[in-house]
N, C-alpha and C positions, 0 to 999 in steps of 0.2 A: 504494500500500500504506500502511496506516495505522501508525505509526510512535506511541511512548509519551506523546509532546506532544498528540498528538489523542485516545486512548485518555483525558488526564487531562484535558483540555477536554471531553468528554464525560461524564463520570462528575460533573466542577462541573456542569455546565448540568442536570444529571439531579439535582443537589440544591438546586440554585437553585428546580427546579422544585417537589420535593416542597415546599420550606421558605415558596413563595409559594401553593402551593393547601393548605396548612397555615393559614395566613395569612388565607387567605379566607373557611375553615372557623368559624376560630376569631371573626371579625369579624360573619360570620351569627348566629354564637349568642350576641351582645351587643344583643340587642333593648331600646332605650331606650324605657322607656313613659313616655308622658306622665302629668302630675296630673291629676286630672279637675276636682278642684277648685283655685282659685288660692289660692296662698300668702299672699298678700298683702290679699286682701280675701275671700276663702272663698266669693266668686262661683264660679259651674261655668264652664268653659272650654269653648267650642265645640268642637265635635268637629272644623270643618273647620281649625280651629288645632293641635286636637291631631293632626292626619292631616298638617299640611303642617309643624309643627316637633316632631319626634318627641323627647321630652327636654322639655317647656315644663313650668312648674311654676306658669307667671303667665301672666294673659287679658293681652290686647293694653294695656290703659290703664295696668295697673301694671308692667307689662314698659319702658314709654313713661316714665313717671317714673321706675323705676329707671337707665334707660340716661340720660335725662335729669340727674341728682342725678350718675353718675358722672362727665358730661361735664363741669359745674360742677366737680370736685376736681379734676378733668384737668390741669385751666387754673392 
């Protein structure tokens, strides 16, 4: 017989549940679109760049120097 300790174990997991497929609702409807054009030299960005990093705002060369230029301050 189920007693008030599992009645309230259940009723968590039942909002655990709602509050993670909430969660996942909410993370769909954040579509990062790419630049089409680069930031940094106003070259167009391949599409197969913009399809594999969703969010890119720079073609591969100046994305390469930037990450570059940070590593130098790194140090």
């Amino acid at each position: 017989m189920a007693d008030i300790a599992d009645f309230a174990n259940d009723l968590v997991q039942e909002r655990i549940d709602q509050a993670l497929a909430a969660r996942r609702v909410a993370q769909s409807e954040l579509v990062v679109h790419s630049f089409l054009f680069c930031e940094g030299c106003d070259d167009r960005i391949p599409e197969a760049r913009r399809l594999a990093q969703p969010g890119c705002t720079q073609c591969v060369l100046c994305q390469a120097i930037d990450e570059q230029r940070e590593a130098r301050h790194v140090r």
